[in-house]
C-alpha positions as CSV (number, residue, x, y, z in Angstrom):
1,X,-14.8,-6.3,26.2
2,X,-16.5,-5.6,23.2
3,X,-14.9,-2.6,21.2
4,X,-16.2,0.4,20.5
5,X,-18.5,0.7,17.3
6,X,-16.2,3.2,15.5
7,X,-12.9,0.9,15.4
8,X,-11.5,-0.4,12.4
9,X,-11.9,-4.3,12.2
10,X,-9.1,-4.8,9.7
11,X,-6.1,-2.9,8.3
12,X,-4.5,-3.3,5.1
13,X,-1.0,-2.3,6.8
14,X,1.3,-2.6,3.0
15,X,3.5,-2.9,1.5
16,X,4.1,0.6,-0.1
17,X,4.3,0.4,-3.9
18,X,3.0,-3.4,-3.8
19,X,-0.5,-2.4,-5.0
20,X,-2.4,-2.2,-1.6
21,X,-4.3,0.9,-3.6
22,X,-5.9,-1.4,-6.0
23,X,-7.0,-4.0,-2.9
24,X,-8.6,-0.7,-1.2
25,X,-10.7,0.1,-4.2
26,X,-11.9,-3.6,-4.8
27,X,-12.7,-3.5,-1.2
28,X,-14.7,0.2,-1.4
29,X,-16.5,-1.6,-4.5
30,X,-18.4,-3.5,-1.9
31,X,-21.4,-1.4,-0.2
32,X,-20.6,-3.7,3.3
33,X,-17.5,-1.9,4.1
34,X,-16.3,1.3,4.3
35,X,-12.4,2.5,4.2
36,X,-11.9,6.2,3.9
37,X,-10.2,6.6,1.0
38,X,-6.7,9.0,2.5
39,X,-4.4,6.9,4.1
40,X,-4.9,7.6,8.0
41,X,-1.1,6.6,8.9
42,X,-2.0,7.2,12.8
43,X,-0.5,4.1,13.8
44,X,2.8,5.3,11.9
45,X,3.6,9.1,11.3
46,X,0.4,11.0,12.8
47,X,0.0,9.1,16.2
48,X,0.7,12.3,17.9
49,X,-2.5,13.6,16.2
50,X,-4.3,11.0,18.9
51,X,-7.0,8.8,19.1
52,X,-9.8,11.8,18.4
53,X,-8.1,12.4,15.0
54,X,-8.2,9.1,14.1
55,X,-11.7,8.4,15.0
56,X,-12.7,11.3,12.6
57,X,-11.8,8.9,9.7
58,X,-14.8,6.3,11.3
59,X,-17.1,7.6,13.5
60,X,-20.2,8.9,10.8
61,X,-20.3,5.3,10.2
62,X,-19.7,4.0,13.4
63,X,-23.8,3.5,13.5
64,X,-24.4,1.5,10.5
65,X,-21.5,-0.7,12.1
66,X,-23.1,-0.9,15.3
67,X,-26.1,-2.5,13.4
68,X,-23.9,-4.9,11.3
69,X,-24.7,-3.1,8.1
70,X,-20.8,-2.8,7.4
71,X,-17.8,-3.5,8.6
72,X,-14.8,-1.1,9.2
73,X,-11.2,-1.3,8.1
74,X,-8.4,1.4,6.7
75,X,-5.3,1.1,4.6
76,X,-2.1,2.8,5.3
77,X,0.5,0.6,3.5
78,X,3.4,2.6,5.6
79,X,2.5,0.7,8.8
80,X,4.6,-2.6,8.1
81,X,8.0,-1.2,8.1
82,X,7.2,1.3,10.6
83,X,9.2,0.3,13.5
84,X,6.4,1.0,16.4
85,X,3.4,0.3,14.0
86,X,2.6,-3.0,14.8
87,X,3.0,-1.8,18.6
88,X,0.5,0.7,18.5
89,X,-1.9,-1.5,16.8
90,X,-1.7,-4.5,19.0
91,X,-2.7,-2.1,22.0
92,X,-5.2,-0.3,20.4
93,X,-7.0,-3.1,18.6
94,X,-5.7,-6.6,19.4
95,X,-8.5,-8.3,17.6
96,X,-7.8,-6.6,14.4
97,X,-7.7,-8.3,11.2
98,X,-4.6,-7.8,9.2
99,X,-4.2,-7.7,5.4
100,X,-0.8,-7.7,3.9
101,X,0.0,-7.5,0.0
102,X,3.7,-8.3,-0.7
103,X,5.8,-7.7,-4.3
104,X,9.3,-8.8,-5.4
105,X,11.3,-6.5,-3.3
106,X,13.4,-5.7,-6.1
107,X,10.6,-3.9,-8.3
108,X,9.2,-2.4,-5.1
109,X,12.4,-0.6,-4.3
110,X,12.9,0.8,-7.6
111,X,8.6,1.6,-7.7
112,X,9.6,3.8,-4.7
113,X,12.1,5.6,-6.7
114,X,9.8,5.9,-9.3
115,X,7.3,7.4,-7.1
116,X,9.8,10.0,-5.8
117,X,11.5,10.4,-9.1
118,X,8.1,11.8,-10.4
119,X,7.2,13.9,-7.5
120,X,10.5,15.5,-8.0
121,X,12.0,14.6,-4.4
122,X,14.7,12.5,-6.1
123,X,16.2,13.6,-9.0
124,X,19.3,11.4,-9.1
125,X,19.3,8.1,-11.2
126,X,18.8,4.9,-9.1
127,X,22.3,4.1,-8.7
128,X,22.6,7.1,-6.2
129,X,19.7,5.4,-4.0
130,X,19.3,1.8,-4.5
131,X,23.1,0.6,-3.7
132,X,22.9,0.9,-0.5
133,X,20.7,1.9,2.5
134,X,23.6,5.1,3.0
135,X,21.4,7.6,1.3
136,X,18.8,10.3,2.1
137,X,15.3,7.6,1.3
138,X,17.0,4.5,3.2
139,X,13.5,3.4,2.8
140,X,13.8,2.8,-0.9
141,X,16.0,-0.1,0.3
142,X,14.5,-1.4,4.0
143,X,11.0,-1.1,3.5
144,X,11.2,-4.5,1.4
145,X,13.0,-6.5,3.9
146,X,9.7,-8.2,4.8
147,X,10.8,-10.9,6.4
148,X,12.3,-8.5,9.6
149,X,9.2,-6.7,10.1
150,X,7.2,-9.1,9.4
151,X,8.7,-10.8,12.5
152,X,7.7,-7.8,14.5
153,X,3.6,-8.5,13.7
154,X,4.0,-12.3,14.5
155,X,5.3,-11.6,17.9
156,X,2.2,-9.3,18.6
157,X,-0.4,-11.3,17.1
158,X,-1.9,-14.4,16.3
159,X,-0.7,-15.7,12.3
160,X,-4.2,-16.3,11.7
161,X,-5.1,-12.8,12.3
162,X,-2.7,-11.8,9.3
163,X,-3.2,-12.4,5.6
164,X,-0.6,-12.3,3.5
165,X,-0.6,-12.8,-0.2
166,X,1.5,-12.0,-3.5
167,X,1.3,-8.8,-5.7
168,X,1.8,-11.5,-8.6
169,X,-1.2,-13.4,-8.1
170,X,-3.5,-10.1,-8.6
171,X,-2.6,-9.7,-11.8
172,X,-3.2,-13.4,-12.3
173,X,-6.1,-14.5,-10.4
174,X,-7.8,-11.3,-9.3
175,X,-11.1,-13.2,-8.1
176,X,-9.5,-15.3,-6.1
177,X,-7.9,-12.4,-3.9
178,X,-10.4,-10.2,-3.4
179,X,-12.2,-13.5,-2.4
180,X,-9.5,-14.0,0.0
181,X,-9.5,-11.0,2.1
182,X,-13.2,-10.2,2.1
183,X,-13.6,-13.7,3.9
184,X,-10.8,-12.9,5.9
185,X,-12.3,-9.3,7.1
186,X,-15.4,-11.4,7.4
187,X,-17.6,-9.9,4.9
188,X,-19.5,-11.2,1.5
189,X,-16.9,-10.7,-1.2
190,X,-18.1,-8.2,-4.0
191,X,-16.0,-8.8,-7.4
192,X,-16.3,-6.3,-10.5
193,X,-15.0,-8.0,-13.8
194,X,-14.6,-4.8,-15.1
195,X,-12.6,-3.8,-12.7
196,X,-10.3,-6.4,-11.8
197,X,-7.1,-5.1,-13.6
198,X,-8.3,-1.6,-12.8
199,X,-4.4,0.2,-12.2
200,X,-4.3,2.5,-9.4
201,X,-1.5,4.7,-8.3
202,X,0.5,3.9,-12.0
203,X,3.4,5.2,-12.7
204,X,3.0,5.0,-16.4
205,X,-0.2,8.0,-15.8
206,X,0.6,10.7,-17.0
207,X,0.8,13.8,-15.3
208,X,1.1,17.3,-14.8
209,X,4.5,19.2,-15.1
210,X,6.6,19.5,-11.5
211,X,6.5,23.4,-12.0
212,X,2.4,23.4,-12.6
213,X,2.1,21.1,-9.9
214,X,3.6,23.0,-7.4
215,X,1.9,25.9,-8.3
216,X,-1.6,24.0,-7.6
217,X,-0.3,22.9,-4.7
218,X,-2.0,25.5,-2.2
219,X,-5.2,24.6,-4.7
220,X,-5.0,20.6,-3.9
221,X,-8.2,20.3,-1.4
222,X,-9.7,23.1,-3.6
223,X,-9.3,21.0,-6.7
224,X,-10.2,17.8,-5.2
225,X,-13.7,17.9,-5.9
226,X,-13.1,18.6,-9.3
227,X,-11.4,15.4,-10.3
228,X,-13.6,13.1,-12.0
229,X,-15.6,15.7,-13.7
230,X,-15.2,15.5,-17.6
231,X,-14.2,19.5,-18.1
232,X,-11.3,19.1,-15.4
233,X,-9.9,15.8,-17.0
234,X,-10.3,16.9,-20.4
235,X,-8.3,20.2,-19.3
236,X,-6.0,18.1,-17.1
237,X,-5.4,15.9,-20.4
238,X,-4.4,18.9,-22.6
239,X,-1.5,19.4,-19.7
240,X,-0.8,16.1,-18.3
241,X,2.6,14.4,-19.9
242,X,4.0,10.8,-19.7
243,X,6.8,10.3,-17.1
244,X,10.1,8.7,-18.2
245,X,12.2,6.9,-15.2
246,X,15.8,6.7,-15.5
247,X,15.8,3.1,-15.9
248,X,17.2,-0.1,-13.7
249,X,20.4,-1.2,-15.0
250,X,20.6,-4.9,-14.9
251,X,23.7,-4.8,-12.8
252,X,21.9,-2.8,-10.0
253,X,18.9,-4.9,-10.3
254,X,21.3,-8.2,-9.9
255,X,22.8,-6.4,-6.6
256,X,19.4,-5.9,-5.4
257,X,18.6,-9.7,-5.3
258,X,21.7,-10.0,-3.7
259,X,20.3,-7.4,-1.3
260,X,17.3,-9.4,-0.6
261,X,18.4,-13.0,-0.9
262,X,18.3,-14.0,2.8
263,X,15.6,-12.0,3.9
264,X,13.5,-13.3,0.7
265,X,14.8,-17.3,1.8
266,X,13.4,-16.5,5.7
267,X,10.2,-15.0,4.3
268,X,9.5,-18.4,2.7
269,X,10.5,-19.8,5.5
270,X,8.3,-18.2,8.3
271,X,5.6,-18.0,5.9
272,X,5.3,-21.0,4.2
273,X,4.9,-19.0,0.4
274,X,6.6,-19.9,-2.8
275,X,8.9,-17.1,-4.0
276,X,10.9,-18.6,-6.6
277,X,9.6,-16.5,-8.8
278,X,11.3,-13.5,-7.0
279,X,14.9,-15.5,-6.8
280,X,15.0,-15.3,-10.9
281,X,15.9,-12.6,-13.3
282,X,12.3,-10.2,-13.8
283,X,11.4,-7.2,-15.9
284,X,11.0,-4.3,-14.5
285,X,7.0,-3.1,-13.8
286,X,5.0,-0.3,-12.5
């Protein structure tokens, strides 16, 4: 049975903090697909919202797909470690293609703190939430134990309905990647030079104070439009300040390979990808 016209065809479904932003703007570059550009997460956190929520995020375009003039997909990098996610999915949309982006769990886990650490949820150096799972953000830790919800997806769906490739390779062979997934969502891949190394979601941007942030808070949809446009970023500019992370010690960062070390050696094993480069000593990155 065909399905209907407004349904995603693929997912970008993570990992959070392995760059799956930057594979969603290389992706809107092309005029033959559309992804809304908030991450939906109905399949993880909103599912109660139902299926009339979700369809919101599609259905304006659902015509143009119809005709074959694009092709559909979304991106909510939560949806891997989520443990009913891949559930969901395989119900709703069994035919879905899958698109997964995968970093050194190591830098991941402490990218999460960062992330936190600069919203102001965290406040605590990473010693008090990357030494073990015991903590309020467990997630820091879990959500990079790939190899155990990756086993989850591979029990729901066919392995060549799921592409998986490395966050190192964007950086090196950008071209080929975007390349990669737009044959694998079936599409025409569209490449901007200029673009490639485009950083999105950085935590080296700088940015507002916590205390003015949370007083624009009640202003965010308000303000929204407003990005872009050269008054607001030249005002925004005036305010916005570089974030300094309490760093990784090297110790911690040794514990966390330790951490990973099996699940990293099953990963390889179930998926057939080279990560030596992850069993070795690495410098911390964005």
């Amino acid at each position: 049975m065909k399905a209907p016209d407004w349904q995603p065809r693929f997912i970008v479904i993570g990992a959070v903090k392995a760059a799956t932003t930057w594979i969603q703007a290389r992706l809107q570059d092309n005029p033959a697909i559309h992804m809304p550009d908030p991450e939906p997460h109905y399949f993880s956190s909103e599912f109660d919202r139902g299926e009339d929520w979700y369809r919101a995020f599609f259905e304006h375009r659902a015509q143009d797909a119809a005709q074959g003039r694009i092709v559909m997909g979304e991106k909510s990098a939560d949806y891997l470690a989520h443990p009913l996610a891949a559930e969901r999915i395989a119900r709703a949309l069994p035919q879905v293609r899958l698109v997964l982006q995968l970093r050194n769990p190591v830098e991941r886990a402490y990218s999460d703190y960062k992330m936190l650490f600069r919203r102001g949820t965290v406040k605590g150096p990473p010693e008090d939430y990357l030494r073990s799972p015991d903590n309020p953000h467990p997630r820091f830790l879990q959500d990079g134990l790939y190899a155990r919800h990756l086993a989850r997806w591979y029990d729901l769906f066919p392995r060549e309905q799921i592409l998986i490739y490395l966050y190192d390779d964007v950086r090196v062979q950008p071209r080929r990647i975007v390349e990669a997934v737009s044959g694998h969502i079936g599409v025409p891949p569209v490449f901007r030079p200029e673009l490639a190394l485009a950083q999105e979601n950085s935590s080296r941007s700088a940015i507002l104070p916590l205390s003015l942030r949370k007083a624009l808070a009640p202003l965010k949809q308000t303000i929204r439009p407003l990005r872009g446009k050269p008054v607001f970023e030249n005002m925004r500019s005036l305010l916005a300040r570089e974030m300094h992370y309490p760093p990784l010690a090297p110790s911690l960062r040794e514990q966390l390979r330790d951490f990973y070390a099996r699940d990293v050696e099953t990963l390889e094993a179930i998926c057939g990808l080279d990560l030596s480069r992850w069993k070795a000593p690495a410098r911390s990155s964005a």
